[in-house]
Structures are given as structure tokens and as C-alpha cells.
C-alpha positions in Angstrom: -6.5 -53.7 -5.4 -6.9 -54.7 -1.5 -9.0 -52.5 0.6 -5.7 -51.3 2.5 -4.0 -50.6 -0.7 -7.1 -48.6 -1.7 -7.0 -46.1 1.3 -3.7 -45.8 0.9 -3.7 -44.7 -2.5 -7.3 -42.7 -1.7 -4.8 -40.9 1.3 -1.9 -40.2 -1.4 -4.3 -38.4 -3.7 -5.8 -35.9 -0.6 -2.5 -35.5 0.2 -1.3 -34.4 -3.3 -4.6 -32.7 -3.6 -4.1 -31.0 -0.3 -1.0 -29.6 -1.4 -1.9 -28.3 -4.6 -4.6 -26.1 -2.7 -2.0 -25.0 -0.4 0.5 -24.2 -3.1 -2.4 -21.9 -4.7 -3.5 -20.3 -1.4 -0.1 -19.5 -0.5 0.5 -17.9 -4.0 -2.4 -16.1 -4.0 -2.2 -14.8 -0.4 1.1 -13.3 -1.0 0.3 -11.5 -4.3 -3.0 -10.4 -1.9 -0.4 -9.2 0.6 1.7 -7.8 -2.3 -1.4 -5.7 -3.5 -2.1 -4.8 -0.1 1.6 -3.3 0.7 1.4 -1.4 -2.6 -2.1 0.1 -1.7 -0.6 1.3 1.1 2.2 2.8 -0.6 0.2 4.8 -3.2 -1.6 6.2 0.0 1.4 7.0 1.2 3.2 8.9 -1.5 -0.3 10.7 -2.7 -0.8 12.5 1.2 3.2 12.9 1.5 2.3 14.7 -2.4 -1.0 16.2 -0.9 0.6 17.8 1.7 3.7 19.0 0.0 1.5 20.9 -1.6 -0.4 22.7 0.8 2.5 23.1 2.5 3.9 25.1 -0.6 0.5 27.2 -1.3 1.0 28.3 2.6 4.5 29.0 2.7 4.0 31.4 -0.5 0.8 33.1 0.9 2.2 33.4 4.0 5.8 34.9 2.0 2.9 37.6 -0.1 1.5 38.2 3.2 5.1 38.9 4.7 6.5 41.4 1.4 3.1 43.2 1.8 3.3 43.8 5.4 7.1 44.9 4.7 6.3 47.0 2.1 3.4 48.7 4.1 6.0 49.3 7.0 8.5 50.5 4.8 6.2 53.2 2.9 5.2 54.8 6.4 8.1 55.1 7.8 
């Protein structure tokens, strides 16, 4: 093997080398971005839950508070 043909062949293996890296970063930055966009999806649905729920305790303390108040208007009149 010639000196040329040897760099050649030396450039042929980065290159193949080069692109199995790629290959790997690229699959592993999109299940990275995968994880990332499900993260924020769990966040999501647990302070769209969170505040469903306080939302519900209010609206029924504030429906007690209402019947109490009518109640108390109703018996003095």
C-alpha cells in the first residue's frame, strides 16, 4: 500500500467513523428532545390537574358560603 492509497483509506475510515458518531448523537439528541417534550408535558397536565382542583375546593366553599348566607337571609326575613 502507497502512501496516497494509505490516506486515502486512513480518510475513508474517519469518514465512516465520523458518521457512526453522528448517527448516535443524532439518536440520542432526539430521544433527549423526546424526554424533554414529555417532561414538559407531565408539568403540564399535573398544574392543569393542580389547579382544577383548587378551582373545585373554591367553587364549593364559595357555593357553602353562598347557601349559608341565603339561608341566614331567608330566616330573618
Amino acid at each position: 500500500m502507497t502512501n496516497i492509497e494509505e490516506k486515502g483509506y486512513a480518510e475513508k475510515v474517519k469518514f465512516v467513523r465520523y458518521n457512526k458518531y453522528s448517527d448516535a448523537v443524532k439518536k440520542s439528541n432526539i430521544a433527549e428532545f423526546k424526554s424533554i417534550i414529555q417532561m414538559g408535558q407531565t408539568a403540564i397536565e399535573s398544574i392543569l390537574f393542580t389547579n382544577a382542583g383548587a378551582a373545585v375546593a373554591f367553587f364549593s366553599s364559595f357555593y357553602q358560603q353562598y347557601e349559608n348566607f341565603s339561608r341566614c337571609k331567608s330566616e330573618t326575613a
